[in-house]
VEXLUMDREN-821027 format. One record per residue (C-alpha): chain; x, y, z. Coordinates in steps of 0.25 Angstrom, whole numbers, plus 5000, padded with zeros to 4 digits. Example, Ala and Ser with C-alpha at 12.3 -4.5 7.8 and 13.67 -1.06 7.14 Angstrom:
// residues 2
{A,{5049,4982,5031}},
{A,{5055,4996,5029}},
This chain:
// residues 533
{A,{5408,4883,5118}},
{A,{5403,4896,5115}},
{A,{5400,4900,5102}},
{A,{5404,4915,5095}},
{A,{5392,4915,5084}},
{A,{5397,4925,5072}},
{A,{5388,4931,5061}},
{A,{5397,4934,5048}},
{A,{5394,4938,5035}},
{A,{5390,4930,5023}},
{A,{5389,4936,5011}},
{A,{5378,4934,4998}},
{A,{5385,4931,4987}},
{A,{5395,4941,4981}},
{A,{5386,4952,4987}},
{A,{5393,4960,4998}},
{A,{5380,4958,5008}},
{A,{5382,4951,5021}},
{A,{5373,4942,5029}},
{A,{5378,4940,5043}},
{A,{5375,4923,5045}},
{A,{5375,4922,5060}},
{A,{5377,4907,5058}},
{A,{5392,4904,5058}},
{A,{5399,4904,5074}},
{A,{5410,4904,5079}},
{A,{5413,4893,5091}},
{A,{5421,4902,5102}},
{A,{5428,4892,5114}},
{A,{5428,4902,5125}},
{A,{5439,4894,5133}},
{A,{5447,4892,5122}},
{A,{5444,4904,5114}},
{A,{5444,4896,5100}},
{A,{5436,4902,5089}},
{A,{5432,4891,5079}},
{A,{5425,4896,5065}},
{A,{5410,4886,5065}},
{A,{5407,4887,5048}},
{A,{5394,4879,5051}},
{A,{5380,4886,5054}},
{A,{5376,4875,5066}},
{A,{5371,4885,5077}},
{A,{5375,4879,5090}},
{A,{5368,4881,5103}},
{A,{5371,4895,5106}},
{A,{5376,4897,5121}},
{A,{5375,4909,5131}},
{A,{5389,4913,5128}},
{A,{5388,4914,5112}},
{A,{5392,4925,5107}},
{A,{5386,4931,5092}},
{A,{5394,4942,5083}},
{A,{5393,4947,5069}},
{A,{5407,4947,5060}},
{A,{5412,4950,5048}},
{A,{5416,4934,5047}},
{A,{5420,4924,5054}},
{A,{5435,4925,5053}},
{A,{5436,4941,5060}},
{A,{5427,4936,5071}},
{A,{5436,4927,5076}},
{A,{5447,4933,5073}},
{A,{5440,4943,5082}},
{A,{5436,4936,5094}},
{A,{5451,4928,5093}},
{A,{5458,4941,5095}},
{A,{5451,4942,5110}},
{A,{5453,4926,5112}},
{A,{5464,4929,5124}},
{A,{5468,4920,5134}},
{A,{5459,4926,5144}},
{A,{5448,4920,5154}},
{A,{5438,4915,5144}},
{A,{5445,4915,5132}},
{A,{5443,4928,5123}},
{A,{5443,4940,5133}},
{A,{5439,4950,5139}},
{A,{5425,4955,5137}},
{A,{5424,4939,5132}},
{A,{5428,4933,5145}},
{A,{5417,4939,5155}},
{A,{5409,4929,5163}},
{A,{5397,4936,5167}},
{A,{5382,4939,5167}},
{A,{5378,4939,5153}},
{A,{5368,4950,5157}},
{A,{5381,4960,5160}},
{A,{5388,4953,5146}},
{A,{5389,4963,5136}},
{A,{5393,4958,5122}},
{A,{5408,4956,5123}},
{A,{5411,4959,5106}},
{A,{5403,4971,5111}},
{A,{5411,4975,5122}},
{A,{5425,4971,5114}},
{A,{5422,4981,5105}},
{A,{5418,4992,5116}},
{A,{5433,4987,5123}},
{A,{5441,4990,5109}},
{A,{5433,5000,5103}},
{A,{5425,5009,5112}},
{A,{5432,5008,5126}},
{A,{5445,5017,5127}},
{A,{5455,5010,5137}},
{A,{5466,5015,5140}},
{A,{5480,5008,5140}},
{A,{5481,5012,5155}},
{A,{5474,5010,5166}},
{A,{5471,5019,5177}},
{A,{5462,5014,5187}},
{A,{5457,5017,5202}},
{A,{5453,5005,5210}},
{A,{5447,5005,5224}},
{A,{5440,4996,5232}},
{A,{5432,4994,5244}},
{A,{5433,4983,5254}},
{A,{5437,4984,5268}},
{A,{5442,4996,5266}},
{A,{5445,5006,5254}},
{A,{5455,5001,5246}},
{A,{5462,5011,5236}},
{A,{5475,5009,5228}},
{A,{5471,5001,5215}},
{A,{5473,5012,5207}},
{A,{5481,5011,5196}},
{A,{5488,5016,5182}},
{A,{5493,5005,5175}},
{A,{5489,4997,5161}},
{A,{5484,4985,5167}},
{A,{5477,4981,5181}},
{A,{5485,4976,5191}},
{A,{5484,4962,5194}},
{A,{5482,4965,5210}},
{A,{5472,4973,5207}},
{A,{5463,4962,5199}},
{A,{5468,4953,5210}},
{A,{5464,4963,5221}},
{A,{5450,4963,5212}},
{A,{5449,4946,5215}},
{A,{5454,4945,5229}},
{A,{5449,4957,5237}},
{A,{5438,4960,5240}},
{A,{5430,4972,5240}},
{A,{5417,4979,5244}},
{A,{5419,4987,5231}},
{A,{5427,4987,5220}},
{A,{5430,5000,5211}},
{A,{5438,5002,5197}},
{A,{5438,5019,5191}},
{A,{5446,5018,5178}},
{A,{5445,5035,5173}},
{A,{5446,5040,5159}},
{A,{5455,5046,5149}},
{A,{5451,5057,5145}},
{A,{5465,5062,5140}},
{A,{5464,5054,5125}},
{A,{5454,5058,5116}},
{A,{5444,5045,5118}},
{A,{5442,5043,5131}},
{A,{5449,5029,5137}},
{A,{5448,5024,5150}},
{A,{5461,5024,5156}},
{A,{5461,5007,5159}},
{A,{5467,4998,5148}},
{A,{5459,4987,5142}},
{A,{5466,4976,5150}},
{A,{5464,4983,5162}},
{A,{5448,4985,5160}},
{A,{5447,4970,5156}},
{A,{5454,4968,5168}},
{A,{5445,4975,5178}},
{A,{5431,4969,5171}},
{A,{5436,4953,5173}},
{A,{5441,4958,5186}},
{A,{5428,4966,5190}},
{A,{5418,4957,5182}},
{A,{5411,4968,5175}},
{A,{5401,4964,5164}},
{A,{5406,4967,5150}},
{A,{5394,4976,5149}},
{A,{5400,4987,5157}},
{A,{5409,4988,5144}},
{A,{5397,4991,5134}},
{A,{5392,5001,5145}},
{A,{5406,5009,5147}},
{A,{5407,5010,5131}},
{A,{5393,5017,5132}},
{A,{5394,5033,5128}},
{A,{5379,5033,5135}},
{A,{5375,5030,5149}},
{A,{5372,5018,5154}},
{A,{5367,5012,5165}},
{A,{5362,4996,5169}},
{A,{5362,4988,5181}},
{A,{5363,4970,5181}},
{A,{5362,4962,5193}},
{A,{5368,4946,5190}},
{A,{5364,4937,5199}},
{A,{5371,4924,5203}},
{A,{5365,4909,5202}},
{A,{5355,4910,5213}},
{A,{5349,4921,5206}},
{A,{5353,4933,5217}},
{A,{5358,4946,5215}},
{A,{5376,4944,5211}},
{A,{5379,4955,5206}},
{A,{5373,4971,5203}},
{A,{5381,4977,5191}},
{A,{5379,4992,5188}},
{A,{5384,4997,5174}},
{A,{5384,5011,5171}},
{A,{5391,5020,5161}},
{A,{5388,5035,5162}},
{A,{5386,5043,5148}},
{A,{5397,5052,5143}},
{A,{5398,5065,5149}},
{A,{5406,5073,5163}},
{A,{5408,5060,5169}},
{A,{5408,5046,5161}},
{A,{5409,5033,5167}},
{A,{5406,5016,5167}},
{A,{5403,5011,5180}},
{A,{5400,4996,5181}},
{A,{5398,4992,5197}},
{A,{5393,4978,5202}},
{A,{5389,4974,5217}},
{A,{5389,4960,5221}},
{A,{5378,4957,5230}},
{A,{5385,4945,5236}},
{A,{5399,4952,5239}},
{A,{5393,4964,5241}},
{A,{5404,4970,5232}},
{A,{5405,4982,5221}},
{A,{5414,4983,5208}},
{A,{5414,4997,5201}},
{A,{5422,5000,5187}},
{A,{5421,5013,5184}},
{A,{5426,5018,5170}},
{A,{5424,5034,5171}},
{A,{5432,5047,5168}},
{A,{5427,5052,5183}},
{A,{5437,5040,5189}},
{A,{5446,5051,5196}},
{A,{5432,5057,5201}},
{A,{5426,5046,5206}},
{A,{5439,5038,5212}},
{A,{5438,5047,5224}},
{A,{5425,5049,5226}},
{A,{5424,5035,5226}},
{A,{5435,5032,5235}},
{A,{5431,5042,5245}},
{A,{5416,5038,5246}},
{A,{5422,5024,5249}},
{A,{5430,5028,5260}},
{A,{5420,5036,5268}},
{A,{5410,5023,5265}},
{A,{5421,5015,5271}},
{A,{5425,5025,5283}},
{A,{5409,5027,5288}},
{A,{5404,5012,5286}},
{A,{5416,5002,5289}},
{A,{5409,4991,5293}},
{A,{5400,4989,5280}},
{A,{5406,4996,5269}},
{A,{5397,5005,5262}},
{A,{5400,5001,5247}},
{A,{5393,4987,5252}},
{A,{5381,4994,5260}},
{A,{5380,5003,5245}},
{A,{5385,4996,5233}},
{A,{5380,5007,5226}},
{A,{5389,5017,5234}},
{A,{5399,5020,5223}},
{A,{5390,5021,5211}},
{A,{5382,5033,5221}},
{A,{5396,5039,5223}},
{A,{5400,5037,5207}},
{A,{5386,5043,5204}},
{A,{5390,5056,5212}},
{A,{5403,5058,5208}},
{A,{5396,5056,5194}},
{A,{5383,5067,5196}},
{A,{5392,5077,5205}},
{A,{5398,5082,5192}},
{A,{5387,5085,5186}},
{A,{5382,5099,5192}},
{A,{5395,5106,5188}},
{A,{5396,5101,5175}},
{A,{5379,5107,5175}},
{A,{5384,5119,5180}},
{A,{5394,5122,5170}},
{A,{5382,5119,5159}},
{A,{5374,5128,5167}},
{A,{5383,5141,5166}},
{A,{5385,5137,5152}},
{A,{5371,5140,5151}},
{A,{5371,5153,5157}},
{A,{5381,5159,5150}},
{A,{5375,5154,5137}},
{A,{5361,5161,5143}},
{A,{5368,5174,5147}},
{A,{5373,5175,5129}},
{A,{5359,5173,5126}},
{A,{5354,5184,5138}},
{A,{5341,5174,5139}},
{A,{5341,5167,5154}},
{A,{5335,5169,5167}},
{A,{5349,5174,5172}},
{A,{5352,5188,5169}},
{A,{5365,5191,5161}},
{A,{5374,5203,5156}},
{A,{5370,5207,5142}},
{A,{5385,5205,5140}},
{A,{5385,5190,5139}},
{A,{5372,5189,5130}},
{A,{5378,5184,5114}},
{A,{5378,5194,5103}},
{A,{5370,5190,5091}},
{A,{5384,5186,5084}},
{A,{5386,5176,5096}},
{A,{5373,5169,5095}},
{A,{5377,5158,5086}},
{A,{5388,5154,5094}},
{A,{5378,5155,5107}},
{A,{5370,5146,5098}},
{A,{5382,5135,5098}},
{A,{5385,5137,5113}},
{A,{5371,5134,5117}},
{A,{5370,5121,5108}},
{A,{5382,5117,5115}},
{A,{5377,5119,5129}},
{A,{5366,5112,5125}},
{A,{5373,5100,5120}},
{A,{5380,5100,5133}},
{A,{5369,5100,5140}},
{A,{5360,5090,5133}},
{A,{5374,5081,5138}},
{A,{5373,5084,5151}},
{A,{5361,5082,5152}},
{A,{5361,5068,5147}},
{A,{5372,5065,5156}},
{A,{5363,5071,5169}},
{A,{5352,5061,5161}},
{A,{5358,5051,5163}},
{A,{5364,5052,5177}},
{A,{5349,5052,5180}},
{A,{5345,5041,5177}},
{A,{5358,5033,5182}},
{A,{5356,5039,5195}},
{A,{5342,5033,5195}},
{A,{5346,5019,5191}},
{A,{5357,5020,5202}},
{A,{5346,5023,5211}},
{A,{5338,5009,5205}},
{A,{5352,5002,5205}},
{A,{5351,5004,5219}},
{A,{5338,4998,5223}},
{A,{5342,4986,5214}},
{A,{5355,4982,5220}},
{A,{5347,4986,5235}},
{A,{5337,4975,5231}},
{A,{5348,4965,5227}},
{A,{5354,4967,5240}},
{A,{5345,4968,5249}},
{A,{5332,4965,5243}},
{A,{5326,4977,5244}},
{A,{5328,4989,5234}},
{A,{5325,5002,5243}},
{A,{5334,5007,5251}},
{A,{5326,5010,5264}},
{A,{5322,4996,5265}},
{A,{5337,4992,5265}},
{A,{5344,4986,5279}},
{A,{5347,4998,5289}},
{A,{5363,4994,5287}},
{A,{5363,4996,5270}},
{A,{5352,5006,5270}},
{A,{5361,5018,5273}},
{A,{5370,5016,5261}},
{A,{5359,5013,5251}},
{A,{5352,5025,5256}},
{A,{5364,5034,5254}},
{A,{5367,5029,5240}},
{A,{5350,5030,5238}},
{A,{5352,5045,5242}},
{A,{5364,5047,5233}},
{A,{5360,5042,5220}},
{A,{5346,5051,5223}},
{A,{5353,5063,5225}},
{A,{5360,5061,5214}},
{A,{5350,5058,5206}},
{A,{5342,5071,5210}},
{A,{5355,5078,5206}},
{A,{5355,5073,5192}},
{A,{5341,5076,5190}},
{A,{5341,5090,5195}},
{A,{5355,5092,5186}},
{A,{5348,5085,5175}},
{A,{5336,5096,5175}},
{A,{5345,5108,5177}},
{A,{5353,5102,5164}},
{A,{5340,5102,5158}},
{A,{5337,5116,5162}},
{A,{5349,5121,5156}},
{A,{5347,5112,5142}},
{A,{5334,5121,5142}},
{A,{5340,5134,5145}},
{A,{5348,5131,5134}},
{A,{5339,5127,5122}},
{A,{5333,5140,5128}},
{A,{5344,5147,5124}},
{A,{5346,5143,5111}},
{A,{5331,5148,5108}},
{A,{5335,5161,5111}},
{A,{5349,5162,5104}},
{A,{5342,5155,5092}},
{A,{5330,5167,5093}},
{A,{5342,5177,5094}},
{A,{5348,5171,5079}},
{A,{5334,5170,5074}},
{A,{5332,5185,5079}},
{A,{5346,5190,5072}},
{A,{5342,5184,5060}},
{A,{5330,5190,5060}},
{A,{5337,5204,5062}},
{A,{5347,5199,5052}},
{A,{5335,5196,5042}},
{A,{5327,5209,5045}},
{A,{5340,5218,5042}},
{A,{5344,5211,5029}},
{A,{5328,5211,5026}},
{A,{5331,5228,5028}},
{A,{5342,5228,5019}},
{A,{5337,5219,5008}},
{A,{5324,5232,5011}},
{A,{5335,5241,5009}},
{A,{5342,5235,4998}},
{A,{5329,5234,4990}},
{A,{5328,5247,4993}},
{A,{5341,5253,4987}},
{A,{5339,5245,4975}},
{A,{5327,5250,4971}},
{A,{5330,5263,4974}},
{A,{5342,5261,4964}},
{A,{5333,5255,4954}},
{A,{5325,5267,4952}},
{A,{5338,5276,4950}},
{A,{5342,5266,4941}},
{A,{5328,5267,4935}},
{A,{5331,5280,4933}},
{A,{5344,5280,4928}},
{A,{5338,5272,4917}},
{A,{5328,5283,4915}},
{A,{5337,5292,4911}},
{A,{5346,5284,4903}},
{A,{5334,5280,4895}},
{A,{5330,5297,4891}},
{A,{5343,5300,4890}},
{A,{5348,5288,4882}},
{A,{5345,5293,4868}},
{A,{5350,5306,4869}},
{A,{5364,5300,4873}},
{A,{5363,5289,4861}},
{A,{5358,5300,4851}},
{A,{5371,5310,4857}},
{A,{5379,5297,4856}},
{A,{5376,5296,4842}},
{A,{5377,5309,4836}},
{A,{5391,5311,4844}},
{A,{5397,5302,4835}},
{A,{5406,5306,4825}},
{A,{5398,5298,4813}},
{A,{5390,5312,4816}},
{A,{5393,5325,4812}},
{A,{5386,5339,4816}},
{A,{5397,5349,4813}},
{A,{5390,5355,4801}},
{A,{5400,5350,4789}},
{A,{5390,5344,4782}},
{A,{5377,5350,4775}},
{A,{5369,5345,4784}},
{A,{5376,5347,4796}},
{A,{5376,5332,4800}},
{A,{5385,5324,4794}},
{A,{5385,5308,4796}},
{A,{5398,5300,4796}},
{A,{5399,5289,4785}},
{A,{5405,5279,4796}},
{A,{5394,5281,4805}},
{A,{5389,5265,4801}},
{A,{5402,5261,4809}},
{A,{5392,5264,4824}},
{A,{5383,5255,4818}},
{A,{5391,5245,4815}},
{A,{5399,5245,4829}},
{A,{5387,5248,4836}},
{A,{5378,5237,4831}},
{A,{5385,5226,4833}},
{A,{5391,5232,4847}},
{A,{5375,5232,4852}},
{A,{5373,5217,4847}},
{A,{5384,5212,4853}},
{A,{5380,5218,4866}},
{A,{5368,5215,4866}},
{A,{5369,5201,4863}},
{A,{5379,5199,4874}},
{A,{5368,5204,4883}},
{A,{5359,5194,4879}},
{A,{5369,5183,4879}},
{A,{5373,5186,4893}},
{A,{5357,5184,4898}},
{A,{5356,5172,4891}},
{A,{5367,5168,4898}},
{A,{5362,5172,4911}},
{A,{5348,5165,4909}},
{A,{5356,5155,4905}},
{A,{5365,5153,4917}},
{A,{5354,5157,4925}},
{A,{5346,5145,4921}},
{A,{5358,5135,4924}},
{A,{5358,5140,4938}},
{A,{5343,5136,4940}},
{A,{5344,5124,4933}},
{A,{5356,5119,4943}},
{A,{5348,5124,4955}},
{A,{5336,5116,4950}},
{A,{5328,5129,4949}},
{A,{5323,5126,4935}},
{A,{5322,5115,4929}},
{A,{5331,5111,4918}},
{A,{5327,5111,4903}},
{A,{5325,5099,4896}},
């Protein structure tokens, strides 16, 4: 009996906190599948294959788990029904949440199958929604020096699937006994890379599992491999949007191994044959795509006329175009900074294939360095030696030159951030001329207006006294005794001039109050002041 042990939710009293109370289970009968609710807090002897999760409540976590209970193997299905090393044992509500919710299978299958035994066998190709019974029985009967699946990818929709249905990749991992871990790995975005040897009662070397998922970028790939020491053996599945690349390669480095060493086929001498070959097909890439960068570089150099390489003034940017030189240099330094991470970690993966190596060497032989191997398998390992090192010389000299070019750009983006600073600072010392100007001009008319006032100030009685007598409430034409004659009326000027001047004058007064008053409302909304009390 194995025992499903559920943490659900108790609540306080009428308050809406939860406390999860890890000490009701759940009985779960692996033969027969049946889920029986255990109410009672007895803790019961936990065993190796006890299985603890956190719900909601009780109810939905059946209902849950009942849904997967399908007449299969063991009872519940796939990834519950895997029989293996619990060191390779992933967490299977893990990985049922990575099948439906992260993993994008597709409802076909395409997918390129070779072999090689006593001769390379090629034809297990096929296009179809499920895997072909004589395939899986070809998988148990035959047997076979190596073993390989390519499943590609569609890139046609807009998330990315692998182009193999569900069935069909539960199919292949009971056929092919791959660790349920290789799902958490092939769900990673980053790189991953980890190695596991099992071993059978006797305590020697069974198995050598290598599990590797390459980070997002040219060329994306999850590789799981595993050589049995005893059979002397190799199982490769390959999930990877490079599958049309490396079906050929592939089958063509098999077939020349098979044509020079008939008698003791070369995958067997070198298990480790097909990751080398994957590994160049993997790096080969690489150098275009750096070169691309590189005259990405070069072009953005020759806008800025700042480089060790000497360019036409015609290419170098205008001071208009500096601030979309300012974008295209953040983005070729983003692309670079990815790239660089991808040559990163190609790095260090070629280094621990080059560890990898010495291991499963010492689980075979005994012995971990290559020239101490027997004559008749020290060609092979010696060839695969010298392919992962040059390899891995090749990654680190492309992972400096990408460094080199991630320098010349943030070079690059110092000067074109001095040119902005250096128009600004014309900008500033040509607004700062003709704010000089400006000042200038206006003082200039404040001293004609000075004397405009001037003037209006000597000549202001005169006008006001010729004003006055050019009324008709005066007369000079002699008719009188006098010769000045007064009007009787003439109190009609005061009368319409008096309160005409009032009333001007104390609209002008309103209209200041009114200013000072606005004017304080403004700072006392800006916090400027502070308000009366």
């Amino acid at each position: 009996m194995t025992h499903l042990y559920l943490s659900v939710p108790r609540r306080h009293g009428n308050d809406d906190d939860y406390e999860f109370d890890g000490s009701t289970y759940v009985n779960w009968d692996y033969q027969s599948a049946n889920l029986k609710q255990q109410n009672s807090v007895q803790q019961t002897q936990k065993n190796s294959s006890d299985v603890n999760i956190t719900s909601p409540n009780i109810t939905s976590a059946i209902d849950a788990l009942s849904k997967w209970a399908v007449p299969r193997k063991l009872g519940l299905g796939f990834p519950f029904d895997r029989p293996e090393d619990r060191s390779l044992l992933a967490n299977p509500f893990r990985c049922l949440n990575l099948l439906e919710n992260i993993i994008r299978f597709s409802e076909r299958s395409s997918i390129a199958y070779f072999e090689v035994g006593d001769g390379l066998y090629d034809g297990l190709d096929f296009d179809n929604e499920e895997i072909s019974k004589p395939v899986l029985e070809r998988l148990d009967t035959v047997e076979s020096t190596l073993r390989v699946f390519l499943v590609p990818q569609n890139r046609k929709t807009r998330r990315r699937e692998w182009i193999i249905s569900r069935s069909a990749f539960e199919s292949i991992f009971l056929a092919l006994q791959i660790p349920t871990r290789f799902i958490e790995v092939t769900a990673a975005n980053n790189g991953v890379y980890q190695s596991h040897t099992t071993y059978d009662e006797g305590g020697k070397p069974k198995d050598f599992h290598l599990l590797i998922k390459l980070p997002a970028s040219f060329i994306n790939a999850s590789i799981y491999f595993r050589y049995n020491l005893s059979k002397e053996s190799c199982v490769c599945f390959i999930l990877s949007n490079g599958a049309p690349v490396f079906q050929p390669a592939l089958q063509q480095t098999f077939k020349e191994d098979q044509r020079t060493d008939a008698d003791n086929h070369q995958p067997a001498k070198s298990p480790l044959r097909l990751i080398e070959c994957l590994v160049s097909e993997i790096v080969g890439p690489m150098e275009p795509e750096r070169q691309k960068l590189d005259v990405r570089v070069r072009d953005l150099e020759a806008k800025t006329g700042m480089s060790a390489h000497v360019f036409d003034e015609s290419h170098k940017a205008s001071a208009d175009e500096h601030s979309t030189l300012l974008k295209d240099l953040h983005v070729c330094e983003g692309l670079l900074a990815f790239f660089e991470r991808t040559v990163q970690f190609q790095v260090g993966w070629i280094e621990w294939l080059q560890t990898q190596q010495a291991v499963l060497n010492q689980h075979r032989f005994g012995v971990s360095e290559v020239p101490k191997l027997p004559s008749s398998w020290r060609a092979a390992e010696e060839g695969i030696a010298s392919s992962l090192a040059s390899s891995g010389s090749f990654s680190r000299e492309t992972l400096e030159q990408v460094k080199t070019l991630r320098n010349r750009i943030r070079i690059q983006l110092s000067v074109v951030a001095n040119f902005i600073a250096q128009n600004d600072s014309r900008t500033n010392i040509a607004v700062a001329e003709a704010s000089r100007r400006i000042a200038f001009e206006t003082k200039r008319d404040s001293d004609a207006m000075k004397t405009i006032a001037a003037l209006t100030m000597v000549f202001l009685p005169a006008t006001f006294v010729a004003t006055l007598f050019g009324m008709v409430f005066f007369t000079t034409d002699g008719s009188s005794p006098a010769g000045f004659r007064v009007n009787s009326y003439w109190w009609m000027y005061l009368a319409a001039t008096i309160p005409l001047t009032l009333l001007t004058v104390g609209t002008w007064l309103g209209w200041l109050r009114w200013v000072r008053w606005k004017r304080r409302q403004d700072e006392e909304s800006l916090g400027l002041k502070e308000k009366s009390m």
